[in-house]
N, C-alpha and C positions, 0 to 999 in steps of 0.2 A: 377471512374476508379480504377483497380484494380492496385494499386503497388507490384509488384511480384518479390521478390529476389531469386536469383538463384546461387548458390555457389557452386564452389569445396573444398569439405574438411566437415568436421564433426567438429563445434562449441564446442560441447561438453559439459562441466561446467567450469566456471573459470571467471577471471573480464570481460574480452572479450565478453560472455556468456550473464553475465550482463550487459554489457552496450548496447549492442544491446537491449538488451527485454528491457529495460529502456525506449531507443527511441522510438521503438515499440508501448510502449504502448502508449504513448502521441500520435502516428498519429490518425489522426479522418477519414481518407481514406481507406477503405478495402486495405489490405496487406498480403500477406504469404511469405513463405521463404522454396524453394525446396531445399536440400541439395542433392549434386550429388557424386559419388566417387572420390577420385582424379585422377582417370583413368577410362575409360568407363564408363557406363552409359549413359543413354538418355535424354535427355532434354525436361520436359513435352513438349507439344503439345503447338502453342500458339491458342489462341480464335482468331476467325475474329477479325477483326478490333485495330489488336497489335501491337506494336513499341518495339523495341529492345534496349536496351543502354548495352554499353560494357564496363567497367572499367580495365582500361588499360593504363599505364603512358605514353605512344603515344597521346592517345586521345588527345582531345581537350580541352586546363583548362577555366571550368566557374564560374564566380560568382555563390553565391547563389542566389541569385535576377534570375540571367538569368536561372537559372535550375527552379528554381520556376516558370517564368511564360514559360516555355519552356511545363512543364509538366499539367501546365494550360490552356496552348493554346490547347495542346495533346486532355485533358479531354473534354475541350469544343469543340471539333471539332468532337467529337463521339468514340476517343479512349478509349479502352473498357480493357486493360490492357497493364499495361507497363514492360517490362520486362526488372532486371536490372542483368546483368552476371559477375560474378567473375571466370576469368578462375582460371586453375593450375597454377600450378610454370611456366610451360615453356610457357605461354599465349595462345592464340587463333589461331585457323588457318586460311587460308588466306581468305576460304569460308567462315569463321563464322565472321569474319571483315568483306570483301564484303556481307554479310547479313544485318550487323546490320544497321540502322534508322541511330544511332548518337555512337561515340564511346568516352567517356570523362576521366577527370584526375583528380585524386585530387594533384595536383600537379608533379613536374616532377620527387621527388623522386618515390622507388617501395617502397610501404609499405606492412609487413606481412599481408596475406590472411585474419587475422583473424581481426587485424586492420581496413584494408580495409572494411570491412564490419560491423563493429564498427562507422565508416564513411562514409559511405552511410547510414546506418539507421540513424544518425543524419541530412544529410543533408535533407536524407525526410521529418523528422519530420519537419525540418526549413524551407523547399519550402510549405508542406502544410499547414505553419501557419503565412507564411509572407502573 
């Protein structure tokens, strides 16, 4: 299964930068990481058979345990990629929340976009190797 990150905002260079590609490299699961503008832009296409995750300080807080075999049930059930979304500043709209599969938190503060995605790349690396 494809793990697909999808972000508002341009990474750039800087520790941020690094610590994602860090995590990155250690997953053993096909990955890429779309980067969108902070305003308009499109949202690749997804593949048949896709799931959506929205990160979003609303969402839902889970263990790693539970994201892990959340995304393993995903894979083994025939999902074919997973799509994980980092809105903008001002978050999501109502239609791209009523879209999404599962909408989660890394807790209930808001953390910096760039953070944010600092922290999903680690948590992936940790669901695909628990």
């Amino acid at each position: 299964m494809l793990l697909h990150i999808i972000a508002r905002g341009r990474i750039g260079r800087g520790p941020e930068a690094e610590l994602v590609d860090r995590y990155l490299k250690r997953i053993t699961w096909a990955h890429k990481i779309s980067e969108l503008p902070d305003t308009g832009g499109r949202y690749p296409a997804p593949v048949d058979q896709s799931r959506t995750i929205l990160l979003d300080e609303g969402g839902d807080q889970m263990s790693s345990l539970e994201f892990a075999r959340l995304l393993e049930k995903w894979r083994d059930s025939g999902v074919r990629e997973t799509r994980f979304c980092l809105g903008a500043a001002d978050g999501f709209t109502p239609a791209e929340r009523e879209g999404a599969d599962k909408i989660i938190a890394f807790g209930r503060a808001t953390w910096p976009h760039l953070m944010a995605r600092a922290l999903l790349a680690e948590q992936l690396y940790r669901a695909t190797a628990i």
